[in-house]
Backbone as CSV, one residue per row, in Angstrom:
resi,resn,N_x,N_y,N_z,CA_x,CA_y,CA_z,C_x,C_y,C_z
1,UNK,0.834,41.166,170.945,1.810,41.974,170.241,3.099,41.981,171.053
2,UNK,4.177,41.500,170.627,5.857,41.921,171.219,6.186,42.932,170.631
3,UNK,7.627,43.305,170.956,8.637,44.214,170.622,8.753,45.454,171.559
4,UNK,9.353,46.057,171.502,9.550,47.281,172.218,9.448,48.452,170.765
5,UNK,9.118,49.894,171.475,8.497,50.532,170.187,10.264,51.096,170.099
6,UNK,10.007,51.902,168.889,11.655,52.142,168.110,11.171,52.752,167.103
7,UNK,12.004,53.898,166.799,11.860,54.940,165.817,11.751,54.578,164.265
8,UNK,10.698,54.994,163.300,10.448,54.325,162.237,11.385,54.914,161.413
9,UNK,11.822,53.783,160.416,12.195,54.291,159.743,11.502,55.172,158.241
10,UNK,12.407,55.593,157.265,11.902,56.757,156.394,10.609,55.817,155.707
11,UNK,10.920,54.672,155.324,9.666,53.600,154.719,8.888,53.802,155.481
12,UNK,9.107,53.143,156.562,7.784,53.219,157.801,7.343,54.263,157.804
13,UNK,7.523,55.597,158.197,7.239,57.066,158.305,6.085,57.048,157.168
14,UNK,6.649,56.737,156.123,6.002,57.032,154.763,4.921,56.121,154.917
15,UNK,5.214,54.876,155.118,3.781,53.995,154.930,2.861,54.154,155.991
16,UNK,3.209,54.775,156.824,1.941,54.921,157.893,1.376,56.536,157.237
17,UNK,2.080,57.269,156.728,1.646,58.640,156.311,0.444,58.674,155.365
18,UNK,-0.257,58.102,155.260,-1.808,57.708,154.376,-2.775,57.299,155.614
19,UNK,-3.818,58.252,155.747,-5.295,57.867,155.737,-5.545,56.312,155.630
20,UNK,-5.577,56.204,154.200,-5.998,55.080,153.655,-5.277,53.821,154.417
21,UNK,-3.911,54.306,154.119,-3.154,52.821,155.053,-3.497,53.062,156.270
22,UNK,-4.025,53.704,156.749,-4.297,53.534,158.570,-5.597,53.071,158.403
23,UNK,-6.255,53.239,157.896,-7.647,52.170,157.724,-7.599,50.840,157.222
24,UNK,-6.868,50.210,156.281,-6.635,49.495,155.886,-6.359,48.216,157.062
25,UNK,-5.203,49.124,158.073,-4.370,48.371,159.096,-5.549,47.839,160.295
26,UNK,-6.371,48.736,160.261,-7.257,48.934,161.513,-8.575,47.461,160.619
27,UNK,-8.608,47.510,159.153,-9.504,46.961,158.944,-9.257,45.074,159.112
28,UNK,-8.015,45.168,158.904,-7.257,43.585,158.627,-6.509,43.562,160.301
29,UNK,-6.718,44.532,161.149,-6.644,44.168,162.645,-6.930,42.561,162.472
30,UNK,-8.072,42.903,162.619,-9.397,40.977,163.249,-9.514,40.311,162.451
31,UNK,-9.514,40.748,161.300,-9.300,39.674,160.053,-8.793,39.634,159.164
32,UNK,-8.231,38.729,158.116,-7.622,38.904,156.655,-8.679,38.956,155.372
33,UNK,-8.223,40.347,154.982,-9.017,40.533,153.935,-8.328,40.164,153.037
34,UNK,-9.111,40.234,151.367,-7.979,40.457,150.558,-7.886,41.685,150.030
35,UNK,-7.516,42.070,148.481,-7.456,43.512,147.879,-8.658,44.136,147.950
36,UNK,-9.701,42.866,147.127,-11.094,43.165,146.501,-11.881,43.808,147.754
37,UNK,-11.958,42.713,148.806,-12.654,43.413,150.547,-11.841,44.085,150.724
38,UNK,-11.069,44.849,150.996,-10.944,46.264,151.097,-11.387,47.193,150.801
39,UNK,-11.011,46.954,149.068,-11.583,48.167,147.885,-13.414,48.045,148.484
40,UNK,-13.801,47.387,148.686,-15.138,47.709,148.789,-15.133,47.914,149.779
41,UNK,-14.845,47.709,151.253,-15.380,48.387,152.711,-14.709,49.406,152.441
42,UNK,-13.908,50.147,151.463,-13.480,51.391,151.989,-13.939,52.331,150.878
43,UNK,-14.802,51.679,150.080,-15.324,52.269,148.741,-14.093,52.914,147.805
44,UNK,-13.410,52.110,147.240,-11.958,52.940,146.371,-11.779,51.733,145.269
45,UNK,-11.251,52.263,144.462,-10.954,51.627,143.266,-9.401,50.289,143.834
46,UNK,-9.939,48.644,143.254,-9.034,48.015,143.896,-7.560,48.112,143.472
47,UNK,-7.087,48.690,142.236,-5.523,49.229,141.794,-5.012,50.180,142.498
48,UNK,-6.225,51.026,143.140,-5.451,52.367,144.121,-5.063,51.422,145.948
49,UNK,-6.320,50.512,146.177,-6.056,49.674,146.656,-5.152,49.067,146.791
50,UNK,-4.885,47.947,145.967,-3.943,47.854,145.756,-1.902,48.089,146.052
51,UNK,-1.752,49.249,145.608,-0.657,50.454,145.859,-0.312,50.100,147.583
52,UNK,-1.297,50.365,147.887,-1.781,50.831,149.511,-1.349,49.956,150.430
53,UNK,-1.924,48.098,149.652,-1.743,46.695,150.255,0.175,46.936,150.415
54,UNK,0.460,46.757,149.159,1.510,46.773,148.763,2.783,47.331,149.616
55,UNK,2.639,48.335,149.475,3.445,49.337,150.329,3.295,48.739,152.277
56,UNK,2.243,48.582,152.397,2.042,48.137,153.806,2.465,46.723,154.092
57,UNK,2.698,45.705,152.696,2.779,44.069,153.069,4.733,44.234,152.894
58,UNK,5.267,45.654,151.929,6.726,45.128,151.461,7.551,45.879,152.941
59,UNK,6.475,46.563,153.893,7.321,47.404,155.270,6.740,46.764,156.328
60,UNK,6.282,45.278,156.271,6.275,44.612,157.357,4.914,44.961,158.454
61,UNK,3.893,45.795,157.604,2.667,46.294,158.508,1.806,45.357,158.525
62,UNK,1.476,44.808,156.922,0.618,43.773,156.684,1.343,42.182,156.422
63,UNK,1.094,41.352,156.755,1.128,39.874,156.449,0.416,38.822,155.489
64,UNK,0.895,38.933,154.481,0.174,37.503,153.463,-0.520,36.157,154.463
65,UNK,-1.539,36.011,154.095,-1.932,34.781,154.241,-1.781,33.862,153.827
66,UNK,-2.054,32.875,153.737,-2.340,31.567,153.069,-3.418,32.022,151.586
67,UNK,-3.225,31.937,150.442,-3.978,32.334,149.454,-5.183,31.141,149.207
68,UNK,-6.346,31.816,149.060,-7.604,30.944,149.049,-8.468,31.212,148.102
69,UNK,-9.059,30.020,147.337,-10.079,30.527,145.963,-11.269,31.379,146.021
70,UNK,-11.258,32.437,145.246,-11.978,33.602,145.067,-13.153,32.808,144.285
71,UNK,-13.927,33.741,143.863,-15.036,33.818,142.886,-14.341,33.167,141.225
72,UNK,-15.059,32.095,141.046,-14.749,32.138,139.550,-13.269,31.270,139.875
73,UNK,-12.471,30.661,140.736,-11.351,29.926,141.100,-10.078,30.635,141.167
74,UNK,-10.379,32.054,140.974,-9.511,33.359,140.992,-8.787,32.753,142.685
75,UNK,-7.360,33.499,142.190,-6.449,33.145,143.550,-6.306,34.339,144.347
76,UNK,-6.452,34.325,145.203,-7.114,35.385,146.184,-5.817,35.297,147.677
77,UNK,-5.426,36.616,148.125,-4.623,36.487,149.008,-4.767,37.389,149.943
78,UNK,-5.246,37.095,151.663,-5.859,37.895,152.182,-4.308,38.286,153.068
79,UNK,-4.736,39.329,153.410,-4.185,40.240,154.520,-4.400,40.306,155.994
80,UNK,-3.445,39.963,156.833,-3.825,40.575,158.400,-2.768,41.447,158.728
81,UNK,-3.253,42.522,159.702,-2.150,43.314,159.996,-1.152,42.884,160.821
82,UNK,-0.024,43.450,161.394,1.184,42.577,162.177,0.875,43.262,163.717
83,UNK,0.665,44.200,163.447,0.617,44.974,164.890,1.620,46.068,165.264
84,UNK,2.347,45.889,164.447,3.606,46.935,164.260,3.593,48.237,164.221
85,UNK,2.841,48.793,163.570,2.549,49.911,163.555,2.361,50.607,164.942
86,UNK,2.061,49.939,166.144,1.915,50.580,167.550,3.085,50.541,167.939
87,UNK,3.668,49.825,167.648,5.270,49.961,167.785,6.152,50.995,167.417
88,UNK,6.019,51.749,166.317,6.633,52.600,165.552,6.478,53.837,166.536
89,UNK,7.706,54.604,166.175,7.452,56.283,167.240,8.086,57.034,165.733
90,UNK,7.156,57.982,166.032,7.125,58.902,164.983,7.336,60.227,165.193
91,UNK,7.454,60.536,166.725,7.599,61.853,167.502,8.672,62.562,167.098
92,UNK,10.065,62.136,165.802,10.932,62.958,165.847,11.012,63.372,164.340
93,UNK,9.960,63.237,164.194,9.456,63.401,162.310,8.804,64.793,162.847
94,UNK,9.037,65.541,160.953,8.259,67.181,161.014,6.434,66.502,160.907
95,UNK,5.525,66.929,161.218,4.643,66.647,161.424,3.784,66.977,159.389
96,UNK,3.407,66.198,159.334,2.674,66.388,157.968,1.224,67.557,158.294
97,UNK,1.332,68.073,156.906,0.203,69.091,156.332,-0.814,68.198,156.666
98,UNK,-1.316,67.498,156.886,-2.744,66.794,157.388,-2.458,65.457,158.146
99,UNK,-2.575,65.469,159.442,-2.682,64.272,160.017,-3.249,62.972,159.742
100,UNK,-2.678,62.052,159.255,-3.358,60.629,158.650,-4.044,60.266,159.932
101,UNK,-3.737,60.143,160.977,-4.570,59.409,162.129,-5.883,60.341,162.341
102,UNK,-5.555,61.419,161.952,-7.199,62.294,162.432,-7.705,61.919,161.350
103,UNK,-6.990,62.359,160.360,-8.288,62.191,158.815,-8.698,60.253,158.620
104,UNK,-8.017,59.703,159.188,-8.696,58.158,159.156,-9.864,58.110,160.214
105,UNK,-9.355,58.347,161.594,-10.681,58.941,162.667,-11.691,59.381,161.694
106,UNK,-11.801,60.553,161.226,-12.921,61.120,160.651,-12.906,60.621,159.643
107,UNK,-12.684,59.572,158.639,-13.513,58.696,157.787,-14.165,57.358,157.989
108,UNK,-13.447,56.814,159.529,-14.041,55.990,160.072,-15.431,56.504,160.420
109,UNK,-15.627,57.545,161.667,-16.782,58.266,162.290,-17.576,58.546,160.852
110,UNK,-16.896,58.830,160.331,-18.249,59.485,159.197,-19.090,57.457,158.146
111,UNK,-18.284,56.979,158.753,-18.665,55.664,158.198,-19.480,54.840,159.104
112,UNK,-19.474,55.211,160.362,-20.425,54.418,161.120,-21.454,55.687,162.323
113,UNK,-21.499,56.797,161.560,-21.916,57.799,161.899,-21.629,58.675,163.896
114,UNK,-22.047,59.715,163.860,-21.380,60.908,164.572,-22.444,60.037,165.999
115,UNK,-23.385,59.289,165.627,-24.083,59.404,167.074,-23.826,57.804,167.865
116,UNK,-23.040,57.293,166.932,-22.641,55.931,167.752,-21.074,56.396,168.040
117,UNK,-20.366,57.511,168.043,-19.078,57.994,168.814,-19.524,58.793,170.323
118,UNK,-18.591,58.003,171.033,-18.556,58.125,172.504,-17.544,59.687,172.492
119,UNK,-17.649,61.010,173.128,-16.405,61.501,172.946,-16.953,62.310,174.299
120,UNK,-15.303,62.666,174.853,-14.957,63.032,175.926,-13.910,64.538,175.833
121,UNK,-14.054,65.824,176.101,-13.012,66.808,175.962,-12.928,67.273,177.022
122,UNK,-11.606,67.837,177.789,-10.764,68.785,178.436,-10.143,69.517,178.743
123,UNK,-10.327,70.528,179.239,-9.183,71.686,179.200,-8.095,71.251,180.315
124,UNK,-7.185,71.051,180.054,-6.357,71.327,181.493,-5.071,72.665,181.440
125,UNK,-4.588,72.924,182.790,-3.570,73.817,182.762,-2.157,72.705,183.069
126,UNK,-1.411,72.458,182.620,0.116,71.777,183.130,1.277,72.166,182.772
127,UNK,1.688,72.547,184.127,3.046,72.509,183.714,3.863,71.571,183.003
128,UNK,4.889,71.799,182.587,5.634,70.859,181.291,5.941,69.262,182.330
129,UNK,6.517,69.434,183.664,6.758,67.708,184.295,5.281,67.105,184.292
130,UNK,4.364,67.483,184.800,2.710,67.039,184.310,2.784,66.767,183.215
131,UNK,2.663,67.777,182.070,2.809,67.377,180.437,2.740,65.971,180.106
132,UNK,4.360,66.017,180.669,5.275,64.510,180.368,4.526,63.277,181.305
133,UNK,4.238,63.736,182.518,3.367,62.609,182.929,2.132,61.957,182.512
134,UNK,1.190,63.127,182.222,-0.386,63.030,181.555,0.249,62.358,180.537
135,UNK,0.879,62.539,179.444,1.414,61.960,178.211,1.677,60.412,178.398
136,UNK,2.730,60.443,179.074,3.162,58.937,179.649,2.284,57.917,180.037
137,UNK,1.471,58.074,181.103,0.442,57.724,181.648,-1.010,57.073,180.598
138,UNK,-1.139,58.127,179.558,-2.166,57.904,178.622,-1.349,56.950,177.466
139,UNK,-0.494,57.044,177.802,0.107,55.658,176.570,0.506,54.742,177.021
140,UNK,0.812,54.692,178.436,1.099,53.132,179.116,0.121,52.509,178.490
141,UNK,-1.781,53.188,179.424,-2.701,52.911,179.230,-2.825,52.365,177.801
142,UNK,-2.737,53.016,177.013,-3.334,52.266,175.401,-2.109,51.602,175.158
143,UNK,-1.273,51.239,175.661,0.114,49.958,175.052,-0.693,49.171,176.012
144,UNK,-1.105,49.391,176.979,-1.473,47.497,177.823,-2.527,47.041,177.165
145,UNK,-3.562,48.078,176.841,-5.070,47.535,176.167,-4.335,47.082,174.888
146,UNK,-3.378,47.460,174.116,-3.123,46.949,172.976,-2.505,45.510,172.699
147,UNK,-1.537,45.648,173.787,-0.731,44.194,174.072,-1.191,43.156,174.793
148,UNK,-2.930,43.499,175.213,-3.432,42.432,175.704,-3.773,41.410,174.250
149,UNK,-4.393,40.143,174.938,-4.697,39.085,173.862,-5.756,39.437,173.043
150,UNK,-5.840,39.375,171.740,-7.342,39.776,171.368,-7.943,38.494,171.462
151,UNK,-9.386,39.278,171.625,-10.786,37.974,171.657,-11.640,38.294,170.593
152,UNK,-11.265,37.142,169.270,-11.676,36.876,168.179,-13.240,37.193,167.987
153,UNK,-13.904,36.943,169.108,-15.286,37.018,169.447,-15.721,38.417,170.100
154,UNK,-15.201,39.355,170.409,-15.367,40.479,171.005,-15.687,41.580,169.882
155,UNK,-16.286,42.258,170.253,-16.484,43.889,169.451,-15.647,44.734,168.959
156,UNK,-14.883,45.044,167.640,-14.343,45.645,167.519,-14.118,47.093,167.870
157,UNK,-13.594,48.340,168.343,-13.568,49.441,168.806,-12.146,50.225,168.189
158,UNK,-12.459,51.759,168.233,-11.639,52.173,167.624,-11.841,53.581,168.435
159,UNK,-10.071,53.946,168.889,-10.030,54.880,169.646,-9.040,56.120,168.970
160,UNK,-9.550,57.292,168.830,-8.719,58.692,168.806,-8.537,59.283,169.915
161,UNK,-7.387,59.593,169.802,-7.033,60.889,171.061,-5.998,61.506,170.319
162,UNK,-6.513,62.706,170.707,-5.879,64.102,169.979,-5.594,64.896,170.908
163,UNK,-4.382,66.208,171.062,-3.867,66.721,172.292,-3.617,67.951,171.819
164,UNK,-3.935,68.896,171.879,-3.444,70.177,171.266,-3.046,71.358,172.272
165,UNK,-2.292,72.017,172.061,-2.077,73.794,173.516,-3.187,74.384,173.126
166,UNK,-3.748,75.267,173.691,-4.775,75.578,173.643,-4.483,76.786,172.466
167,UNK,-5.742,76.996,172.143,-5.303,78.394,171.199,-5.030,80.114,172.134
């Protein structure tokens, strides 16, 4: 993955603001699907599907493939994601009534169930220059694992981290 990350714009904002498109992105990571494999690994109707492709292939998230014969000689056009989306900063947007990255987390987990998730929690106390460091620090970390090379042959994995003040 290149680029340096940079503030999304109102499209971008919007097309990452779906659940659905954050699964979608995560699903066409490792491979190109087309509409139809989607609609079925994500169990949804392929026109709502569809919408979803759409919006994600016309803001530069997803990438057309090379189109290849379907069932029946049907023309078939798969999807891979660009990688872009890790790129995008979204930190100066009002935060939406339901988080798309948690509610995709929890439809992923609920799809490959609660006892094959690894999870780890913490309390800490920090002052605000800590804050900014712990923060910093935990996203170097997931930009290098991200911008390393992928290995076509390796295990797919899928990571949440969530940060909240305490109540």
């Amino acid at each position: 993955m290149r680029g340096e990350r940079r503030r999304a714009t109102d499209a971008e904002a919007r097309a990452l603001a779906s659940a659905v498109r954050l699964r979608i992105l995560r699903l066409c990571s490792a491979e190109a699907l087309t509409n139809k494999e989607l609609a079925q690994r994500l169990g949804r109707n392929p026109a709502t599907v569809l919408h979803h492709v759409r919006t994600l292939a016309d803001t530069g998230f997803l990438a057309a493939q090379p189109p290849r014969r379907g069932t029946r000689g049907s023309r078939e056009v798969p999807y891979l994601a660009t990688g872009k989306s890790w790129l995008m900063d979204l930190d100066d947007r009002p935060p939406p009534a339901r988080d798309p990255l948690l509610a995709a987390f929890l439809e992923e987990v609920s799809a490959v169930g609660e006892q094959r998730l690894s999870s780890s929690r913490l309390g800490l106390r920090l002052a605000p220059a800590d804050l900014q460091e712990f923060r910093d620090r935990l996203h170097g970390l997931l930009d290098e694992f991200a911008r390393r090379p992928q290995d076509p042959a390796a295990e797919p994995w899928s990571l949440y981290l969530g940060m909240h003040p305490e109540a």
